[in-house]
Structures are given as C-alpha cells and as structure tokens.
C-alpha positions, -999 to 999 in steps of 0.1 A, spaced: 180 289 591 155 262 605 175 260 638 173 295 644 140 297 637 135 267 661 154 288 687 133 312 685 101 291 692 118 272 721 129 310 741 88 321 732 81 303 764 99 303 798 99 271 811 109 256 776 136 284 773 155 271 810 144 235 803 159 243 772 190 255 783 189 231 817 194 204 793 214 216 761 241 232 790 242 260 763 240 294 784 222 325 773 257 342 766 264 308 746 236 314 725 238 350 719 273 342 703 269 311 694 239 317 666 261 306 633 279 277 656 266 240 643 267 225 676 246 254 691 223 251 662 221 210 663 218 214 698 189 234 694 176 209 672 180 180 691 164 191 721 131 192 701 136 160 690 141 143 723 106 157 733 80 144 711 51 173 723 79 201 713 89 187 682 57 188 671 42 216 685 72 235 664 73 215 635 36 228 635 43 268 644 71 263 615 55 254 589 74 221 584 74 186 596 90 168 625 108 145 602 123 172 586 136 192 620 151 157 630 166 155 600 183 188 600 196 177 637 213 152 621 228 170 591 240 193 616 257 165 633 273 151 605 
C-alpha cells in the first residue's frame, strides 16, 4: 500500500513523473498494469530513495518516515 501511495505522490508533479519514469525505465503502460507487481512497486520505492529531497519531501506528504519508505524498498526486494 505504501508504494502505491508513493506512486501517486511521485506522478502529482511532471517533471518527477518523467524523471521518474526516465530513470525506473518503467513506462506509463507498465505502470498502469503493473500496480500489484513487486518490482514496479520497489521500483517505485527506490527511486525516492536514491533522491534524498524526494524521499523526504514524501516521507513528509505520507505521513511516515524516510527510513520506513527505504525500508519497504528493501522488503520489496527481498
């Protein structure tokens, strides 16, 4: 649930959204069907964690902690 909720503050702004897909290499058709997939959601995930000003920024609009969305990253990795 985190990771979608993370998609969805990544795609509120434009340039995050294509910087977002620019660097993931997820499409927005990949996406669309990809929503349940753990690599689309640890992608997600891990994109905010390899920019510090993101990761907080939605750590911050989520209601949760940067530690925590890292962390879920990494579950979703395992």
């Amino acid at each position: 649930m985190l990771a979608l909720e993370a998609l969805g503050w990544a795609l509120t702004d434009e340039k995050r959204a294509e910087r977002l897909l620019s660097l993931t290499g997820l499409t927005p058709d990949r996406l669309r069907h990809g929503l349940d997939d753990r690599s689309v959601q640890a992608a997600v995930l891990e994109f905010l964690a390899n920019y510090e000003p993101d990761l907080i920024a939605a750590a911050d609009a989520l209601n949760t902690t940067p530690e925590t969305l890292v962390a879920a990253a990494r579950e979703l990795n395992a």
